[in-house]
N, C-alpha and C positions, 0 to 999 in steps of 0.2 A: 796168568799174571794179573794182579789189580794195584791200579794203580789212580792215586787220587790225588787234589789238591788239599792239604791240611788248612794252611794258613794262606793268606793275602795280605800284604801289610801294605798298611795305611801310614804315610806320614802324617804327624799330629805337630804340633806347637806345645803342647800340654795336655801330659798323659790325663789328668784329673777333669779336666774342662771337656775333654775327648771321651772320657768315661761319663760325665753327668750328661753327654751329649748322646750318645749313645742306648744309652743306659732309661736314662730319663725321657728323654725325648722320642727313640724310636723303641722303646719296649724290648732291648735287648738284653742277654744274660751276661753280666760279669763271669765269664770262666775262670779265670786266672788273674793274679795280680801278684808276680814275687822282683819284687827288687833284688836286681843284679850288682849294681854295683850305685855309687852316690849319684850319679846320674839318667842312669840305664833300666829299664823294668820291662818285662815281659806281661804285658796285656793283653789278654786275650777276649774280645767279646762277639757272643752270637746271635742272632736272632731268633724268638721260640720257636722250638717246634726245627730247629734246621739239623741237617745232618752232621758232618764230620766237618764243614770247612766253616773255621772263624777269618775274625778281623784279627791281625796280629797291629794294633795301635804302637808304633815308632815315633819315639821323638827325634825330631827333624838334629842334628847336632852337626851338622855341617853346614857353608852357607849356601852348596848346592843343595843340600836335602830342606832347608827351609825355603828355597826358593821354589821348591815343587809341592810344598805346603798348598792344599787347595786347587789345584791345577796337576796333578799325578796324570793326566791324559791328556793334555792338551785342550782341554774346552768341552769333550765330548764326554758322554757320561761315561761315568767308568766302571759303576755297579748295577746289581741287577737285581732288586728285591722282590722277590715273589710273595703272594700271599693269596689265602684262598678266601678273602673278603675283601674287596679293592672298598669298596664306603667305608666300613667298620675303620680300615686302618686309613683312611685317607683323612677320615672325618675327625681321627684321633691324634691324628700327626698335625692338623692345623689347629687344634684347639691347644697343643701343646706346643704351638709356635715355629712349627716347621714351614720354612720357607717354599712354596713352592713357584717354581717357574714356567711351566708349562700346566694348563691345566689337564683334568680329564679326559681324554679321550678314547673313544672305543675302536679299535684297530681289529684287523683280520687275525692277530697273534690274540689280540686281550685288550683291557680295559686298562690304561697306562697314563700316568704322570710323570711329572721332571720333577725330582726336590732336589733342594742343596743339602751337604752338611755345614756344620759348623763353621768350613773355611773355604766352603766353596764349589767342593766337587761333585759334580751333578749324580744322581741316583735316577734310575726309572723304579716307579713302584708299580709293579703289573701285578692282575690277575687274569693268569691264560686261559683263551678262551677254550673250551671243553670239543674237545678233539671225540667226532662218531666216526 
């Protein structure tokens, strides 16, 4: 049996603002973009270098799904960005204007920060530490 996660969907506000955000700011790859219907589009974007699981970008169309806009977990972070240069991309993500809220620091798992996205939902950026 195998069995995996494809998608995570993320409520957005605006699929375009969510993309340049994405996109622009954290160095990720547009996969997909097909408009479904006049309101509705299937976004898909991933991170370089990542396996099979994207961000599936949903615009919020209810006023409970806009209410969960930026807050999807309750305050705790919700994602989990791995990367095998925590400076390189830390140092890339501030000069490109990414929020962060927790600084650096170096943990028993890895080298880990708190950012936000666009609207709020905290992200850890780690690099784990090398396992002998």
């Amino acid at each position: 049996m195998k069995q995996f996660i494809a998608h995570i969907a993320l409520v957005v506000k605006d699929y375009d603002e969510a993309i340049e955000f994405y996109t622009g700011k954290l160095g990720f790859t547009l996969e997909e973009d097909t408009v479904l219907s006049e309101t509705k589009r299937w976004v898909l974007v991933r991170p370089p270098g990542s396996g099979d699981c994207s961000l599936l970008l949903a615009k919020a169309a209810k006023p409970e799904q806009e209410d969960a806009v930026g807050n999807q977990t309750g305050g705790r972070v919700f994602l989990f960005l791995f990367t095998d240069n925590f400076e390189r991309d830390y140092e890339n993500m501030l000069k490109k204007g990414v929020h962060f809220v927790r600084t650096p620091a170096i943990e028993e798992y890895g080298t880990v920060a708190v950012f936000e996205d666009l609207y709020g939902n905290l992200w850890d950026l780690i690099e784990p530490s090398v396992k002998k």
